[in-house]
N, C-alpha and C positions, 0 to 999 in steps of 0.2 A: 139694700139698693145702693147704698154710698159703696159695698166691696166691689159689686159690680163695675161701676163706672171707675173703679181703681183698676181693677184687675184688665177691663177691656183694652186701656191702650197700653198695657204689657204685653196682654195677647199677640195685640196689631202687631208690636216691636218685634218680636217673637217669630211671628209668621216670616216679616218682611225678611229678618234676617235669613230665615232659610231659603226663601228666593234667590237671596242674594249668593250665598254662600254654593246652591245645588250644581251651576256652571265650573267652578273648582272640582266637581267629584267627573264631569265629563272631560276637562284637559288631563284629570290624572289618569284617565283610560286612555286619551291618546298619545301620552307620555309612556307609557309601558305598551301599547303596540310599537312604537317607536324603537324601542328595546329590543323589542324581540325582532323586529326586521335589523336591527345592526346584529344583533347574535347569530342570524342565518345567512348574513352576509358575510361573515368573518370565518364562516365553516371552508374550509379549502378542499379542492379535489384536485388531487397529484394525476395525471395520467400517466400509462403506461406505456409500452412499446412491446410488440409483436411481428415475429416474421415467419413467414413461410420457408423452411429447409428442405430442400431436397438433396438424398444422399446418395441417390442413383437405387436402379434395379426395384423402381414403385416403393422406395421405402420415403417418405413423407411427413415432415414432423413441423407441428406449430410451436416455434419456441418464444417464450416470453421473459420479460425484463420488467417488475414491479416497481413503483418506482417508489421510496423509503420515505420523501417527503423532506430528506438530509440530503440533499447535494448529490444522488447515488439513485442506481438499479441494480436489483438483484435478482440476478439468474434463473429462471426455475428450473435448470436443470436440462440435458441434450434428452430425454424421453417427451420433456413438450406436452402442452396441455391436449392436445391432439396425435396422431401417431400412426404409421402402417408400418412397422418393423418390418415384417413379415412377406412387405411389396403388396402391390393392389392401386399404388394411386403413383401417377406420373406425374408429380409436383411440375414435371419442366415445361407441362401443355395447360398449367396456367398461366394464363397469358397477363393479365392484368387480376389486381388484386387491389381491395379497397376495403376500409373499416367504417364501420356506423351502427346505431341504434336499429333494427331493423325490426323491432318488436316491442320495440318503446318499452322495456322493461329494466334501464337505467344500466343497463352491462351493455358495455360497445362489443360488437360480432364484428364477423369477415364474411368479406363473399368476392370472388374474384369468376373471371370468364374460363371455362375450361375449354380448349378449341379440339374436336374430336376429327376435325378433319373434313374435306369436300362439303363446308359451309356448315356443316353441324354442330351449332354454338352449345351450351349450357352457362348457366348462373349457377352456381356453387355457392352453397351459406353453412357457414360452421355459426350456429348459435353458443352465447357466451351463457355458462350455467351458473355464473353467479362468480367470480372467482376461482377454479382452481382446473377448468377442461373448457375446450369446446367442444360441442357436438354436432357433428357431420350430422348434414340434412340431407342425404341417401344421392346417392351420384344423378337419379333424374334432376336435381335442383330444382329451385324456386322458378326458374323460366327455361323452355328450350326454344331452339330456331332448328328445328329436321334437317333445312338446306338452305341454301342462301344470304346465310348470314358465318361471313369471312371476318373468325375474330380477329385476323391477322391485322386487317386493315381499322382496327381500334387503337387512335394512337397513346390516347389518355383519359383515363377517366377519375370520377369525386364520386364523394357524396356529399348530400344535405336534402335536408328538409324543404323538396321542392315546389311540394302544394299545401303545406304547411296543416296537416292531418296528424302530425306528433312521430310520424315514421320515418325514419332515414331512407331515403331513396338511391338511386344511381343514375348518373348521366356519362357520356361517352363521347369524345370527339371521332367522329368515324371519318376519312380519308376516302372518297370514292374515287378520287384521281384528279389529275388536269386541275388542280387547285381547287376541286371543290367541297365542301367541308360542311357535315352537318352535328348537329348534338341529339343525342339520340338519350331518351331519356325510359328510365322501369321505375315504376313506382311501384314501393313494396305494401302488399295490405295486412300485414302487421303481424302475421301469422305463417304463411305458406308461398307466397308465390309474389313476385315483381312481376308488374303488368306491361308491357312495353307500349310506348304511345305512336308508335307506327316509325316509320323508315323516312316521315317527311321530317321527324324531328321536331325539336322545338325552336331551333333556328338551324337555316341552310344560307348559301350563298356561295356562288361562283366566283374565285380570285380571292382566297383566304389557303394558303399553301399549309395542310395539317402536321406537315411533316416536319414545320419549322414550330411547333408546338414544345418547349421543353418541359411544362407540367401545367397540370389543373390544380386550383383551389378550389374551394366553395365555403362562402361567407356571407352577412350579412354587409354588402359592400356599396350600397345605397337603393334611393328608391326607382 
């Protein structure tokens, strides 16, 4: 009966200590997430450059510029992750051309307007296969307009992430004349096709002259 009453308030000591000490084992977990959000912030991504080349007689080549991460780009070469040697694609009735994630699969793609003439628009998308081509998505493209849509009068366009679904989008400043001016926007669904949101646009206004437009961004540029 006397080890008892020895031994109990050892116990007690014992116990308290480990109350005291268990909050130490929780800061040390938020000390190494801590860690690892600086280690995946410290990861860098170099981006690259890409252009559309036309050589004349439908010969058509996507040429790119990797970028080293040292002060430098390097070449990949006049055959181009893309290519029509052979003629088939009349690079110079793209009209406008634009890059973005369009399939949210972490490779930025291209898609630009092909204008086929008496209003018959197309969206063209070369998908990016990871590094080393891109692959033409069949000359219907992701969206058409049959008639009455004059890419001509498209004076600049972005991209970005407009309805915020993870998919790069496209929007358009279109020129209908007499200074009036709308943005006209195609959300892409992440697979096949940009959906256009109508001809009223996402914003329109009379006495905005498009033609004094020298380029679009898109950014997170406030709320």
């Amino acid at each position: 009966m006397k080890l008892y009453k020895i031994l109990l308030p050892v116990f007690m000591i014992i116990l308290f200590m480990l109350l005291i000490i268990r909050p130490v084992k929780i800061n040390s977990q938020e000390v190494i997430s801590d860690e690892t959000d600086t280690d995946y912030n410290e990861v860098q991504v170099f981006e690259d450059i890409a252009s559309i080349f036309y050589y004349g007689n439908g010969d058509t080549r996507i040429h790119t510029w990797i970028n080293s991460g040292n002060k430098s780009f390097k070449y990949s070469g006049s055959n181009g992750w893309f290519s029509t040697k052979k003629g088939g694609y009349e690079g110079n009735k793209l009209l406008h051309s634009v890059s973005g994630d369009w399939n949210a699969d972490g490779y930025t793609d291209i898609a630009g307007f092909y204008d086929y003439g008496q209003g018959v628009t197309r969206i063209h998308v070369w998908l990016n296969n990871g590094g080393t081509s891109f692959n033409y998505q069949r000359s219907a493209g992701w969206w058409e307009s049959t008639r009455g849509y004059d890419a001509k009068n498209i004076v600049s366009i972005s991209a970005g992430d407009y309805n915020g679904d993870g998919y790069d989008d496209i929007a358009a400043f279109y020129d209908y004349g007499n200074d009036e001016t709308r943005i006209h926007v195609w959300l892409s669904n992440g697979s096949s096709q940009f959906n256009y949101e109508g001809s009223r646009g996402w914003w329109a206004v009379k006495g905005y002259p498009a033609k004094n437009i020298v380029n679009t961004l898109s950014g997170n540029f406030g709320d």
